[in-house]
PALUM-120687 format. One line per 3 residues: number of its first residue (from 1); for each residue x, y, z of C-alpha. Coordinates in steps of 0.25 Angstrom, whole numbers, m for minus. Layout:
// PALUM-120687
NUM	X:Y:Z  ...
This chain:
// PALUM-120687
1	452:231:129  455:246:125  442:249:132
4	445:243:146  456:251:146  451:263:142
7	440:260:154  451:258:164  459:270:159
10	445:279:163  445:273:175  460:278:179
13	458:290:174  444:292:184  453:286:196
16	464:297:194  452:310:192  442:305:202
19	450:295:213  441:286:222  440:290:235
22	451:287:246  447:274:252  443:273:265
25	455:268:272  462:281:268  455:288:277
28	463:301:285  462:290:299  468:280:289
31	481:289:284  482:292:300  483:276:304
34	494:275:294  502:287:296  515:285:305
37	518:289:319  520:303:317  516:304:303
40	509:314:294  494:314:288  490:324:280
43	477:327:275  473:335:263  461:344:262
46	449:337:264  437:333:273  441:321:280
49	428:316:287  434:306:298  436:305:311
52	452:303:314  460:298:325  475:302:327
55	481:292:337  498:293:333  508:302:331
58	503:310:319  500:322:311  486:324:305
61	487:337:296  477:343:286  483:351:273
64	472:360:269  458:359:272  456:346:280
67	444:342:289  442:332:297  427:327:301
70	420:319:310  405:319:313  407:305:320
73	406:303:336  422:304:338  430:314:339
76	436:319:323  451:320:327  456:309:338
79	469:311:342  476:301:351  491:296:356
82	501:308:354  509:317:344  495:320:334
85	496:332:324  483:335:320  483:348:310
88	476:357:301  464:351:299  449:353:303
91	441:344:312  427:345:310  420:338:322
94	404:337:317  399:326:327  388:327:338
97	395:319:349  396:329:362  410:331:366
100	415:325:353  428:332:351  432:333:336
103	448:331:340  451:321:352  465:323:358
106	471:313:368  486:310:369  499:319:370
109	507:329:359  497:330:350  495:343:340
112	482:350:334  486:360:325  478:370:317
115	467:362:318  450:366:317  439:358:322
118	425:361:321  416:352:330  401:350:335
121	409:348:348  423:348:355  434:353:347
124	447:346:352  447:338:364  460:334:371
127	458:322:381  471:318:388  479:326:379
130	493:332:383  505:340:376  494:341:363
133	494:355:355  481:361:348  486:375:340
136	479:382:330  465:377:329  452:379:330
139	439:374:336  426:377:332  413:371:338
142	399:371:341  400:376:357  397:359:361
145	412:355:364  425:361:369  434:368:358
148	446:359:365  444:352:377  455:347:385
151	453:335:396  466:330:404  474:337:393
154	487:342:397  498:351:392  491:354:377
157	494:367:371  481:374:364  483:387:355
160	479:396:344  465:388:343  453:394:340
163	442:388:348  427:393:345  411:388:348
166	413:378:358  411:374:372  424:380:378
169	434:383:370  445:375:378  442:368:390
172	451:361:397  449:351:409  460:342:419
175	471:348:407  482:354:413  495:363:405
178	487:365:395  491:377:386  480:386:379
181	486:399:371  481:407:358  468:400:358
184	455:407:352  441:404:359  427:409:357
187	412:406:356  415:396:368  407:395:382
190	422:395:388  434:399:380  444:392:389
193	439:381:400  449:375:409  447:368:420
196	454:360:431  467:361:421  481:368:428
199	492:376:423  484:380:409  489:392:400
202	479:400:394  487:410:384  485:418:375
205	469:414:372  457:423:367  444:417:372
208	432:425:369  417:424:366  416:414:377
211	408:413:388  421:413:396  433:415:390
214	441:404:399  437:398:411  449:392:418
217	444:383:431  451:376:440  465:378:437
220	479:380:443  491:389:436  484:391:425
223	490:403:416  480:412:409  486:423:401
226	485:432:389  472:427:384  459:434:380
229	447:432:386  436:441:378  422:443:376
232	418:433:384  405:436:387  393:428:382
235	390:425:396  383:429:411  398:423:415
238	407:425:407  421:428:409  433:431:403
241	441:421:411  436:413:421  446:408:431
244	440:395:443  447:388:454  461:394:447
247	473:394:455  488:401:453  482:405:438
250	488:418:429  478:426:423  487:437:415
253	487:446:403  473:440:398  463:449:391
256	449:446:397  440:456:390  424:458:388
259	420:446:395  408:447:403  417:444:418
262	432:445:413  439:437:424  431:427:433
265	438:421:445  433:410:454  440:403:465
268	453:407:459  467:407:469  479:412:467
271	479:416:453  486:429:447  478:438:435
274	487:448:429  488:456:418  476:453:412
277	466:463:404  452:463:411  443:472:402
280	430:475:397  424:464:405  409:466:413
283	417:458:425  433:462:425  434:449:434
286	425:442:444  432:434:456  425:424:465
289	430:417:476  444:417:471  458:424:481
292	473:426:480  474:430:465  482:438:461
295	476:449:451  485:462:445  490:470:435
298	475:467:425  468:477:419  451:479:421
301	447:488:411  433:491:405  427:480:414
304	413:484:420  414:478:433  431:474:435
307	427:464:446  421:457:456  425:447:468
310	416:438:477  425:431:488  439:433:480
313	448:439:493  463:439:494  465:442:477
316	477:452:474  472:463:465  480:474:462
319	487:481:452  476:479:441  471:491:431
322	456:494:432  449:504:424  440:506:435
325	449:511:446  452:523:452  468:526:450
328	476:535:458  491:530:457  499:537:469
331	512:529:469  513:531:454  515:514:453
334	502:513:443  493:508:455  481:516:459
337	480:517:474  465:516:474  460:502:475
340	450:497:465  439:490:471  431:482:461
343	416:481:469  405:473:463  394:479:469
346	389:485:456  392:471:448  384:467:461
349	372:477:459  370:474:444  369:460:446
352	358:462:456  351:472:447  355:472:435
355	351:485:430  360:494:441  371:491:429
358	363:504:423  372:512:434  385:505:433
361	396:515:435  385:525:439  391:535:451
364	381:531:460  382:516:458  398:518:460
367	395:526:474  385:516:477  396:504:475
370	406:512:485  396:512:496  391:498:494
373	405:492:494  406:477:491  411:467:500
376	426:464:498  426:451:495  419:457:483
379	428:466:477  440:467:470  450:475:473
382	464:481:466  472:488:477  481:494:467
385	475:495:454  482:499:442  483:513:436
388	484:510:421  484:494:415  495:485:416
391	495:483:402  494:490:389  478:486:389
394	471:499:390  456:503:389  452:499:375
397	440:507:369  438:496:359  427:483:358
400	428:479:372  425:495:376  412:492:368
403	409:480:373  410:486:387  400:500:382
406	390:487:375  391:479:390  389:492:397
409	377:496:387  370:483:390  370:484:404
412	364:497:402  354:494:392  350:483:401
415	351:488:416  341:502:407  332:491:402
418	328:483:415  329:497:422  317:501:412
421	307:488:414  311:487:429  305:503:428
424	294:498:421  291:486:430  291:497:440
């Protein structure tokens, strides 16, 4: 008798040293269906490999280093109805699905908060979701999906997110009220994409590395302001900002910087660019078929060609800083009295004949361009252009200075090289 109970007393001691694993009903989907309305689970550090749905009022919060993954054919994170907290844990998406999202938003007043999803294909995805707040996270992908993607979502607040390698950082689609501020976007074909979506705020965002930093399309009172828009390059097209079919926008205060075209404007009425810092760019901005704008008080420094226009009558441009101009201020108001006229007809040449960019700035070519005057309709023009800049932005001799002399080398190197073999040819 002595030795079954020294038996079952080894047998005690190796369930209290080596437990037996949590069955399965206790999974983390099991602790959510029996959690109350507006309860609490919380999960402890681990890798949880299940796919979850969050369809009542509840908080799902990780302490420590939790993961949640999901290779199946279904989103990882599902959230439905209303009032959903998801926080602190990382979402790791490894499925093949095209358009899988590794979190699915639908319903009202949900939060996503500090949040980090890797995923073979969309990040976040809200369908039909309204008043929801995503703040602090952070989305990394493999360029197949959207970082977030919004469709028919209204009045949601995204901010202090970093978004990187995927599709577009945020696009947006038929989602009006919708708030974007302190977001950081990179490594994306476009940082920014919305489209067909009114009164949307764009504040305070840096997009940069992208083939466009944001392209803001078909869009009414639409605010854009205080962002950075940089190094937006990778591309024959890309800009800084590009702005479609927008009407009764604000452009102001944004920093649009060493981007191939800073500022492209198409169709565009009745919108207003102020304040804003156009610098270091090949193309300050580029307008096409776009009137009554209102464009004043930016700066254009460093730019190699400050702009172009085809078909774009009736803009205001006046009291805008350009490096370029000649200045002769005569009423002592701060505005030269000599009109600067931004003609094309060398951006024209070049891309005819690419290797005329060998005599870019060169005094005949500058006499040659005031002979051959462009058509109006063409060229911009500042009636009273500004004698120092209207903010505290000065020349800085610094990276984007640099950039600029590499550009400029290139074009050089270049226009030499085709010079030398079109000689030889000869």
């Amino acid at each position: 008798m002595r030795r079954y109970a020294d038996h079952w007393l080894l047998v005690l001691l190796l369930l209290l040293v080596f437990p037996l694993p949590a069955r399965a009903e206790e999974t983390v989907q099991a602790r959510i269906d029996e959690a109350p309305e507006y309860g609490v689970v919380r999960l402890a550090s681990g890798v949880y490999d299940e796919a979850i749905v969050l369809s009542k009022p509840l908080t799902l919060e990780g302490i420590g280093e939790v993961t949640i993954r999901s290779c199946r054919k279904s989103p990882v994170i599902a959230i439905y109805g209303r009032h959903v907290v998801f926080k602190n844990i990382r979402v790791v998406q490894c499925g093949d699905a095209p358009d899988m999202p590794a979190i699915y938003v639908t319903g009202h007043d949900h939060t996503i908060d500090g949040v980090r999803v890797l995923t073979n294909q969309q990040g976040v995805k809200l369908d039909h979701a309204h008043h929801t707040t995503i703040v602090h996270c952070a989305v990394q992908g493999e360029k197949n999906g959207n970082g977030i993607d919004l469709w028919e979502s209204t009045q949601n607040v995204i901010h202090y997110t970093a978004i990187e390698r995927v599709k577009d950082g945020i696009y947006m689609e038929n989602s009006h009220n919708n708030v974007l501020s302190g977001n950081h976007i990179d490594n994306a074909r476009y940082g920014i994409h919305v489209m067909f979506s009114n009164r949307i705020v764009l504040r305070h965002n840096i997009s940069e590395k992208n083939i466009a930093g944001a392209m803001v399309m078909g869009t009414e009172q639409t605010i854009v302001e205080q962002n950075v828009f940089t190094r937006n390059h990778q591309h024959v097209h890309s800009q800084g900002l590009l702005l479609y079919d927008a009407k009764k926008t604000k452009v102001r205060n944004n920093r649009i910087a060493t981007n191939r075209i800073g500022m492209y404007v198409e169709r565009a009425h009745d919108n207003e660019f102020t304040g804003n810092d156009v610098s270091y760019n090949f193309i300050g901005m580029q307008w096409n078929e776009s009137s009554n704008n209102h464009v004043s008080d930016n700066s254009f420094i460093g730019n190699v060609y400050d702009g172009q226009a085809v078909r774009s009558a009736d803009n205001v441009i006046v009291r805008n800083y350009w490096d370029a101009a000649s200045k002769l201020d005569v009423t002592g108001k701060g505005e030269s009295a000599i009109p600067y006229r931004m003609d094309p007809f060398f951006l024209a040449l070049t891309t005819r004949i690419p290797e005329y960019q060998l005599f870019f700035h060169s005094p005949g070519m500058i006499v040659l361009q005031k002979l051959l005057r462009s058509p109006d309709e063409q060229v911009l023009t500042d009636d009273a252009p500004l004698i120092e800049p209207p903010t505290a932005t000065k020349d800085d001799p610094s990276q984007p200075t640099i950039l600029l002399y590499v550009i400029s080398a290139g074009m050089i190197i270049g226009s030499l090289t085709g010079f030398i073999k079109g000689r030889k040819r000869a």
